[in-house]
C-alpha positions as CSV (number, residue, x, y, z in Angstrom):
1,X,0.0,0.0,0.0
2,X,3.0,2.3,0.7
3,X,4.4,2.4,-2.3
4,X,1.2,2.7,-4.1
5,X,1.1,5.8,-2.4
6,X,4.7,6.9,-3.1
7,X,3.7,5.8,-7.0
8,X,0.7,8.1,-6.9
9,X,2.4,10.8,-4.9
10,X,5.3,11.2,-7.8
11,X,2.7,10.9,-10.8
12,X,0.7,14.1,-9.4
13,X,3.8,15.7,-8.9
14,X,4.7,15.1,-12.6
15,X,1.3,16.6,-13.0
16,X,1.6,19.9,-11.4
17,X,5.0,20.7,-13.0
18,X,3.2,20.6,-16.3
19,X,-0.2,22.3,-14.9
20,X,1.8,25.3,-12.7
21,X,3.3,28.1,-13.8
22,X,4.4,28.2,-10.1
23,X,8.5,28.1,-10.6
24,X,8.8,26.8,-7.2
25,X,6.8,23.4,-8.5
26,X,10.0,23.2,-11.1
27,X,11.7,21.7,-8.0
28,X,11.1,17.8,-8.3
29,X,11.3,17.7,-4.1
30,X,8.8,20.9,-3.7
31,X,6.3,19.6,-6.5
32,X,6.4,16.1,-4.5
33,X,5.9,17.9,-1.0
34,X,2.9,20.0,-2.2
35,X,1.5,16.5,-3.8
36,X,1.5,14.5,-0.7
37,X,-0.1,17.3,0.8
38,X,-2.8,17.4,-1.8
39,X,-3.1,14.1,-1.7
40,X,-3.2,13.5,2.0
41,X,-5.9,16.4,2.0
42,X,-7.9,14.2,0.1
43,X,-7.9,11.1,2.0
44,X,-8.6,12.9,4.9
45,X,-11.7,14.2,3.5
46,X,-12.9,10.8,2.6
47,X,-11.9,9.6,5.9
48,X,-14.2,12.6,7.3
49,X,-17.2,12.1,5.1
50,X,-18.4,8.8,6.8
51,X,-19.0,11.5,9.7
52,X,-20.6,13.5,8.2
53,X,-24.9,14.1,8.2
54,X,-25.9,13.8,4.2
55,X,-28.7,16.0,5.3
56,X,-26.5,18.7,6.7
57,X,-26.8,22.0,4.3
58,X,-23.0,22.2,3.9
59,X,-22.3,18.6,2.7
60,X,-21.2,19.1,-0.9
61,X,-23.3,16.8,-3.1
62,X,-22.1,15.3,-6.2
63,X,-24.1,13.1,-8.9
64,X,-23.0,9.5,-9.2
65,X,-21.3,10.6,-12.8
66,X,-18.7,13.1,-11.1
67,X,-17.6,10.5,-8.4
68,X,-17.2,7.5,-10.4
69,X,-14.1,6.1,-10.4
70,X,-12.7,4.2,-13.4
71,X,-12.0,0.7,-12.9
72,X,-8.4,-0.5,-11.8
């Protein structure tokens, strides 16, 4: 499981040093940093949202076409 996460932490690296103009991203190390962040952002959002009330106003609601994931 780690290095799956080390895998998908360098490939959105990768990504935002061709999304950015941010010349701090050109930094292989920095671009890695700020994608474990983003991506350890994200899991703890997921984690969070079993928590969370569905009926609660300021739970963001997608349609089943904007979440699906594509197959592995």
């Amino acid at each position: 499981m780690e290095e799956r996460r080390d895998e998908a932490v360098d490939e959105r690296a990768a990504e935002l040093q061709v999304e950015t103009d941010d010349e701090d991203l050109e930094d292989p190390e920095v671009a890695r940093d700020a994608a474990n962040q983003i991506l350890k952002e994200s899991r703890e959002r997921t984690d969070q949202a079993e928590d969370l009330d569905p009926d609660d106003d300021v739970v963001i609601r997608r349609s089943s076409e904007e979440t699906a994931a594509d197959p592995e």
